[in-house]
Chimera marker file (.cmm) of the C-alpha trace (Angstrom):
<marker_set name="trace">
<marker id="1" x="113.816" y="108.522" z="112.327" r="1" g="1" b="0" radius="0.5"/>
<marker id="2" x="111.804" y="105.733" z="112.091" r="1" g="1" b="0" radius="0.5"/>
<marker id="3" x="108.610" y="107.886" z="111.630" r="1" g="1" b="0" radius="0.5"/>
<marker id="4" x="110.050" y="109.326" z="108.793" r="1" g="1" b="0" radius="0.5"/>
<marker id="5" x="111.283" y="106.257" z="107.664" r="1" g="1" b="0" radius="0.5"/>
<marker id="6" x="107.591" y="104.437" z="107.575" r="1" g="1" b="0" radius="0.5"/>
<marker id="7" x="105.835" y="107.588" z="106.082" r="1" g="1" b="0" radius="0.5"/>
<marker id="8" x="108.368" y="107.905" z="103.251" r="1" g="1" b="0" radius="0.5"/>
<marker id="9" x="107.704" y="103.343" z="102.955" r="1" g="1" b="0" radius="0.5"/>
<marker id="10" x="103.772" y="104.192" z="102.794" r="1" g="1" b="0" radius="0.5"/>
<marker id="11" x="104.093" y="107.033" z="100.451" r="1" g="1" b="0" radius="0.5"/>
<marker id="12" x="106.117" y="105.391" z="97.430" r="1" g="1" b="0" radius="0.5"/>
<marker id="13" x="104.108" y="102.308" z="98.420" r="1" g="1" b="0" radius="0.5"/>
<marker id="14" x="100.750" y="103.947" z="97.373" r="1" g="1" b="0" radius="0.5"/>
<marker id="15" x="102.021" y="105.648" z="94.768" r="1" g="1" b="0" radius="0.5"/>
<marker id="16" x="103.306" y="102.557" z="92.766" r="1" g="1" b="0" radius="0.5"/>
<marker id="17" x="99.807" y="100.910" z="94.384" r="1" g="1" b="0" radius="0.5"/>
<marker id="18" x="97.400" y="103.451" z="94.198" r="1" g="1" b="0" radius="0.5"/>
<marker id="19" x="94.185" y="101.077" z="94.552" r="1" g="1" b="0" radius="0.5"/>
<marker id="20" x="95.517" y="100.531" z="98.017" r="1" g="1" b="0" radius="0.5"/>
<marker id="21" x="93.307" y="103.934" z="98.764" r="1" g="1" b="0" radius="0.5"/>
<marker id="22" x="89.674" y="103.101" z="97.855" r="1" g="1" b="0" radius="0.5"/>
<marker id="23" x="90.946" y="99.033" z="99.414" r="1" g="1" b="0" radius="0.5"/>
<marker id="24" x="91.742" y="100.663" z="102.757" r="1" g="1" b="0" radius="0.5"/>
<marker id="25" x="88.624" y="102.260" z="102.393" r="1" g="1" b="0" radius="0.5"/>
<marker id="26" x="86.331" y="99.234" z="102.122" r="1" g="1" b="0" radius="0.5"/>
<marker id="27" x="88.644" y="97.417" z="104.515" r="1" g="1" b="0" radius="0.5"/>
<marker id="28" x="85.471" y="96.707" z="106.734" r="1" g="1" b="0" radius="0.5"/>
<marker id="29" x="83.598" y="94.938" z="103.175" r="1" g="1" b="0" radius="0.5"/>
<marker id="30" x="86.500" y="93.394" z="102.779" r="1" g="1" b="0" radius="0.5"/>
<marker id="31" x="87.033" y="91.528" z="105.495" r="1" g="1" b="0" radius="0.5"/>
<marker id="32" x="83.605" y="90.264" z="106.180" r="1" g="1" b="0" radius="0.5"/>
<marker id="33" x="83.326" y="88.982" z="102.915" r="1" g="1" b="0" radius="0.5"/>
<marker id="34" x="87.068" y="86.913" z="103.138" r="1" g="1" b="0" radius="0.5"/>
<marker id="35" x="85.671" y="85.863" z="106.554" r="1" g="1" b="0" radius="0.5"/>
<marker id="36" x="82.647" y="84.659" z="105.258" r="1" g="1" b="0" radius="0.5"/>
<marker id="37" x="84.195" y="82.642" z="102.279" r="1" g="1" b="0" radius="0.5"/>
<marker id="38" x="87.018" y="81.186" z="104.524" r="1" g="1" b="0" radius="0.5"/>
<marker id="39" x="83.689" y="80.244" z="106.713" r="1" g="1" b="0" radius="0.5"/>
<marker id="40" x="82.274" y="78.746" z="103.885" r="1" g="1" b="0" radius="0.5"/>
<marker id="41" x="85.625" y="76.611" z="102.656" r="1" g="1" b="0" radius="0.5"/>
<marker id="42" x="85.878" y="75.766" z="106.072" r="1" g="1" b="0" radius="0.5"/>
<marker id="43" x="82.348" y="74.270" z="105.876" r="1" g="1" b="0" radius="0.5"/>
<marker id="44" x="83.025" y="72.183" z="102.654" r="1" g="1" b="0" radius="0.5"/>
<marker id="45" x="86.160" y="70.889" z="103.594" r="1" g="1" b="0" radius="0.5"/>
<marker id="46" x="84.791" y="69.513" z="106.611" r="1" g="1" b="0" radius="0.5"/>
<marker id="47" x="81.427" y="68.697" z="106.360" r="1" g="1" b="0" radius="0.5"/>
<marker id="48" x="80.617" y="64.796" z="105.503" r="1" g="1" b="0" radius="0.5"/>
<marker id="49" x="80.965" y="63.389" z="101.770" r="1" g="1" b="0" radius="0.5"/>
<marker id="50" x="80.280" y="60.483" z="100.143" r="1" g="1" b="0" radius="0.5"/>
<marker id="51" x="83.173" y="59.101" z="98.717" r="1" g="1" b="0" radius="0.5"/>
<marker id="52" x="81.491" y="58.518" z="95.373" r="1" g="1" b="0" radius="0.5"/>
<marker id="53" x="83.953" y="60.603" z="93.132" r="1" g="1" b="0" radius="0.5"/>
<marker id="54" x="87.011" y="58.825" z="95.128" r="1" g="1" b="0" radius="0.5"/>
<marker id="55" x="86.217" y="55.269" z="94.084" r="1" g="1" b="0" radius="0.5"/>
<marker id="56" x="88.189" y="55.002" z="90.912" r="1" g="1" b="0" radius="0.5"/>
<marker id="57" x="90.449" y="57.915" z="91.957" r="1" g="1" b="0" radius="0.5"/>
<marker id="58" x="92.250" y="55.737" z="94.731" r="1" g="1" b="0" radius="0.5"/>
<marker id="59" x="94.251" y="58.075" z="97.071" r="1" g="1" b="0" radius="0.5"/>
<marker id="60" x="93.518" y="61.063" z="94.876" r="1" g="1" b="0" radius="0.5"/>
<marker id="61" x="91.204" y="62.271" z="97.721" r="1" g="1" b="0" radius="0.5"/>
<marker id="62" x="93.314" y="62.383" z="100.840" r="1" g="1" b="0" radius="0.5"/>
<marker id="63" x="95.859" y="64.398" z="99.114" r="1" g="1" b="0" radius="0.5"/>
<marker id="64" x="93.134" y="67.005" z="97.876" r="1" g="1" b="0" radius="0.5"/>
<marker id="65" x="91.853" y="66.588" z="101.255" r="1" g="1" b="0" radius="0.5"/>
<marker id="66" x="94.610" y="66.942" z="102.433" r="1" g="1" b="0" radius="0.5"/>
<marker id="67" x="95.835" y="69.817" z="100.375" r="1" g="1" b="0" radius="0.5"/>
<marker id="68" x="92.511" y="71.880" z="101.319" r="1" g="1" b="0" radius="0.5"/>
<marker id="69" x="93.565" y="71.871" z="104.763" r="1" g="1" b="0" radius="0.5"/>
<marker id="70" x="96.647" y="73.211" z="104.703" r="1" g="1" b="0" radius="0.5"/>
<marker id="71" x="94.921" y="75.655" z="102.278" r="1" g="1" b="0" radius="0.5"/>
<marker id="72" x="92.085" y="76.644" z="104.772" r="1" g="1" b="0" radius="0.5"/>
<marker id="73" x="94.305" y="76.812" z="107.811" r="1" g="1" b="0" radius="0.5"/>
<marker id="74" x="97.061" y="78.888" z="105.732" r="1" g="1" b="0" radius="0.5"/>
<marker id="75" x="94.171" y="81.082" z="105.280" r="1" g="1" b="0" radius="0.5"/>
<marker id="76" x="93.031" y="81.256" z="108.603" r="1" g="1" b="0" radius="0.5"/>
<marker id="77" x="96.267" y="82.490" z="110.019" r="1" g="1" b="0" radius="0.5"/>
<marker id="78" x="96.632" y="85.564" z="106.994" r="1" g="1" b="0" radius="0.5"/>
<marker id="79" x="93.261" y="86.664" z="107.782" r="1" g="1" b="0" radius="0.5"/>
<marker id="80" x="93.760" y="86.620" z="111.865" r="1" g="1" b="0" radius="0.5"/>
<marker id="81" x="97.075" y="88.560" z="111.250" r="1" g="1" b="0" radius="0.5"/>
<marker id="82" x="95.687" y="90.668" z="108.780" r="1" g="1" b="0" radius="0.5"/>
<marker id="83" x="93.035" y="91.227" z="111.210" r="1" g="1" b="0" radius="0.5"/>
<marker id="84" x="94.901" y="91.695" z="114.067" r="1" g="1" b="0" radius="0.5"/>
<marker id="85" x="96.893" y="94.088" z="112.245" r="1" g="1" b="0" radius="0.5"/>
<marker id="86" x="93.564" y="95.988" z="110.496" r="1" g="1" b="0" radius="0.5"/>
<marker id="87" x="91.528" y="96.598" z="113.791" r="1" g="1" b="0" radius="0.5"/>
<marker id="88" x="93.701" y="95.361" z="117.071" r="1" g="1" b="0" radius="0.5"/>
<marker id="89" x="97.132" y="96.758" z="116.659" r="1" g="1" b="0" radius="0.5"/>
<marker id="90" x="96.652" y="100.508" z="116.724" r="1" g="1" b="0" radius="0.5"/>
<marker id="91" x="94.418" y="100.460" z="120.206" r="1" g="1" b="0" radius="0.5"/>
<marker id="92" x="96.306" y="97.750" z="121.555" r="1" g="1" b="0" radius="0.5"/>
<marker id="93" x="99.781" y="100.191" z="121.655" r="1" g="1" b="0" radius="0.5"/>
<marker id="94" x="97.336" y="102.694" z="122.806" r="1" g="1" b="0" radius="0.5"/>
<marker id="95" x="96.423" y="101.192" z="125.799" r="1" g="1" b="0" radius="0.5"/>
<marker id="96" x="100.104" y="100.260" z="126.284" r="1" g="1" b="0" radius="0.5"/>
<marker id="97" x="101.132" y="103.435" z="126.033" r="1" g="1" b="0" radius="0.5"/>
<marker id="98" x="98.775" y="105.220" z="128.664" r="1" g="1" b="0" radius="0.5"/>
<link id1="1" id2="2" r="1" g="1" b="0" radius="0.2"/>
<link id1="2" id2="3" r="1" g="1" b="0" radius="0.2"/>
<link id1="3" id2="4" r="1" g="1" b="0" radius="0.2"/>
<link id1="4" id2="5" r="1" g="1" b="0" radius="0.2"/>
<link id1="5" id2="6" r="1" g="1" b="0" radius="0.2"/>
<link id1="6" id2="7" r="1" g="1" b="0" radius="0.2"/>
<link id1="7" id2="8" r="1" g="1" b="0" radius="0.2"/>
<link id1="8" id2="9" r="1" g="1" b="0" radius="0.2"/>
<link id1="9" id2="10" r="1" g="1" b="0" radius="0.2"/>
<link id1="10" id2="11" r="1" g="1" b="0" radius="0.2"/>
<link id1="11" id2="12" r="1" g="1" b="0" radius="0.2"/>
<link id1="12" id2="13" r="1" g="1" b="0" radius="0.2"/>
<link id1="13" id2="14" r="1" g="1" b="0" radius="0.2"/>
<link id1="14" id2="15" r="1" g="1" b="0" radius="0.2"/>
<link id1="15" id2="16" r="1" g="1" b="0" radius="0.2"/>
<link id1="16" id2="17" r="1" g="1" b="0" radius="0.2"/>
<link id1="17" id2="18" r="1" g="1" b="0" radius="0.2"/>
<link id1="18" id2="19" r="1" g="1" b="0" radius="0.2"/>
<link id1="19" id2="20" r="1" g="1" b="0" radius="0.2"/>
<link id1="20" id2="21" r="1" g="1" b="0" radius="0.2"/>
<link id1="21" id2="22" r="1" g="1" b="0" radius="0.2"/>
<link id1="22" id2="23" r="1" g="1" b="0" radius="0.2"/>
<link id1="23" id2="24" r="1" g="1" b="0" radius="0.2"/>
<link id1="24" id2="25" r="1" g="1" b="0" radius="0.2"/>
<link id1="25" id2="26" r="1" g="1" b="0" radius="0.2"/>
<link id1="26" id2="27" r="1" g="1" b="0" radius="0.2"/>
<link id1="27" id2="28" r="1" g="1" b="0" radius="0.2"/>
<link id1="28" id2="29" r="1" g="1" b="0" radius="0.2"/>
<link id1="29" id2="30" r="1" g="1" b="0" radius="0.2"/>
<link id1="30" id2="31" r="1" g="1" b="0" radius="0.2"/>
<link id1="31" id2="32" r="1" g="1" b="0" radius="0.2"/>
<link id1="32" id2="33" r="1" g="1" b="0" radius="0.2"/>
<link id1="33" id2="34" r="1" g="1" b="0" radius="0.2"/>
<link id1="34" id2="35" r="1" g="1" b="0" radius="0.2"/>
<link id1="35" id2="36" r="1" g="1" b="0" radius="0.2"/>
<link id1="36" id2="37" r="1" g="1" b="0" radius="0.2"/>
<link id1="37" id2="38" r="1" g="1" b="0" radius="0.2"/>
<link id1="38" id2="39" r="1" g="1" b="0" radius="0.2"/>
<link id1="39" id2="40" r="1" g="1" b="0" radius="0.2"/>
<link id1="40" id2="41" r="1" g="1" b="0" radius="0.2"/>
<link id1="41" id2="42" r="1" g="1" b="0" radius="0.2"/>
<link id1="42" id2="43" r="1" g="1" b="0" radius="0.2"/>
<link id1="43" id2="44" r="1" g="1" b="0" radius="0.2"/>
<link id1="44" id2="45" r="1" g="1" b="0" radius="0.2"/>
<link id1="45" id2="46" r="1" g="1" b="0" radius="0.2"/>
<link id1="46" id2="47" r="1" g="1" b="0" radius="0.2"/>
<link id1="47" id2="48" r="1" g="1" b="0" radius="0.2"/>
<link id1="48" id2="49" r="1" g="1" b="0" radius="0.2"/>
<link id1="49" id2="50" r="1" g="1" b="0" radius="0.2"/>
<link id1="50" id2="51" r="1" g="1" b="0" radius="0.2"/>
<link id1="51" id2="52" r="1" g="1" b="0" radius="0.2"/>
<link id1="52" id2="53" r="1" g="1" b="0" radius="0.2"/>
<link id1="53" id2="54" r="1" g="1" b="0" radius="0.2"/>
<link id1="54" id2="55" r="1" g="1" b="0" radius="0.2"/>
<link id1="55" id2="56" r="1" g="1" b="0" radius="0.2"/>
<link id1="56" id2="57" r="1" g="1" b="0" radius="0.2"/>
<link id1="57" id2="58" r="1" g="1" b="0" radius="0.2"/>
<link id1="58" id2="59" r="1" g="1" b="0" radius="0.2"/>
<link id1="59" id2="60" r="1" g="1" b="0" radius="0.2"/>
<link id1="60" id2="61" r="1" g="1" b="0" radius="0.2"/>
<link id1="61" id2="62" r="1" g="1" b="0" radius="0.2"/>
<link id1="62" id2="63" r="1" g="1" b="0" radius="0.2"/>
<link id1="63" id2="64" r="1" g="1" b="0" radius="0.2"/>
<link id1="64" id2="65" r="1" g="1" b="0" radius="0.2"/>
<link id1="65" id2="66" r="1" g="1" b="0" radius="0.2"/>
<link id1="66" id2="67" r="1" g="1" b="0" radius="0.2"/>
<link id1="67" id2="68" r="1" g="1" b="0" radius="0.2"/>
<link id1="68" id2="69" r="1" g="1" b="0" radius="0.2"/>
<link id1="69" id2="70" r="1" g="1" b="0" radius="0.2"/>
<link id1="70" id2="71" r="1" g="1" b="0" radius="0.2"/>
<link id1="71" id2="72" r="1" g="1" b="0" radius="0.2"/>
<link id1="72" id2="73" r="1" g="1" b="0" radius="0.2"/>
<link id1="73" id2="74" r="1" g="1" b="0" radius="0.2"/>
<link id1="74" id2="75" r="1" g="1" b="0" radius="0.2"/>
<link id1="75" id2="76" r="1" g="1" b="0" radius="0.2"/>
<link id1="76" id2="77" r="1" g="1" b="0" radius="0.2"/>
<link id1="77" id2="78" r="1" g="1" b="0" radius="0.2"/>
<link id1="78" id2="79" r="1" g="1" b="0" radius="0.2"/>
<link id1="79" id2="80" r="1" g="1" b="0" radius="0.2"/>
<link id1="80" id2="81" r="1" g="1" b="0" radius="0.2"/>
<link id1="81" id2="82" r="1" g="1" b="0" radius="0.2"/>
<link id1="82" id2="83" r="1" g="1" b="0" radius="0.2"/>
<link id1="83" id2="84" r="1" g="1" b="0" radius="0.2"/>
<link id1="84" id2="85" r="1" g="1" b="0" radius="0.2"/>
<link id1="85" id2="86" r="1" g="1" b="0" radius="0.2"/>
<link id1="86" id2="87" r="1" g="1" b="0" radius="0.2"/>
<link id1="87" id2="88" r="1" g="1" b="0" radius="0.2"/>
<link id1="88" id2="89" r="1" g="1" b="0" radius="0.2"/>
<link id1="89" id2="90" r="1" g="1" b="0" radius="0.2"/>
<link id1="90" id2="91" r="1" g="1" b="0" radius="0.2"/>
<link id1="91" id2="92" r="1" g="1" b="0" radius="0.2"/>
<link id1="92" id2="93" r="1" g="1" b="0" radius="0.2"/>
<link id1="93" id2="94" r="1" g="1" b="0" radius="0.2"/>
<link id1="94" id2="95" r="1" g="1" b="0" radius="0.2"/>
<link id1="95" id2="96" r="1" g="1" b="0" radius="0.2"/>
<link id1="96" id2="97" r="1" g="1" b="0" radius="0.2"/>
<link id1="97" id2="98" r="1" g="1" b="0" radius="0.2"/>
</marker_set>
């Protein structure tokens, strides 16, 4: 029942989605290219800064600061799920099951 159930969810989803195909495709492309801008915002909101532009703003800095990191690590857990999901779920209940 629930087979049925999940085949008939994944059917009407990709036919009101139909770019889901060619995505699922290129899901490899994908996420190497997330991981390597999430890499990359990771870098720039950590790495060392002057505080030149923050001089006149006052506290305007720690809240963007701060705002970046719950952006980046918001990020970082949709990608490992996502991830988890993309290439670890499937052989995961495999090897459960045998």
């Amino acid at each position: 029942m629930a087979a049925v159930a999940g085949g008939s969810a994944v059917a009407s989803l990709v036919s009101t989605f139909p770019w889901l195909i060619p995505l699922s495709r290129n899901k490899e492309w994908i996420f190497l290219i997330a991981g390597i801008l999430i890499i990359l915002s990771a870098y720039l909101t950590y790495r060392p800064r002057s505080r030149v532009a923050c001089t006149i703003a006052g506290e305007g800095c720690e809240v963007a600061s701060r705002f970046s990191k719950v952006t980046l690590w918001t990020s970082v857990a949709i990608y490992t799920v996502g991830l988890f999901f993309a290439y670890l779920a499937v052989p995961l209940m495999r090897w459960l099951e045998s």
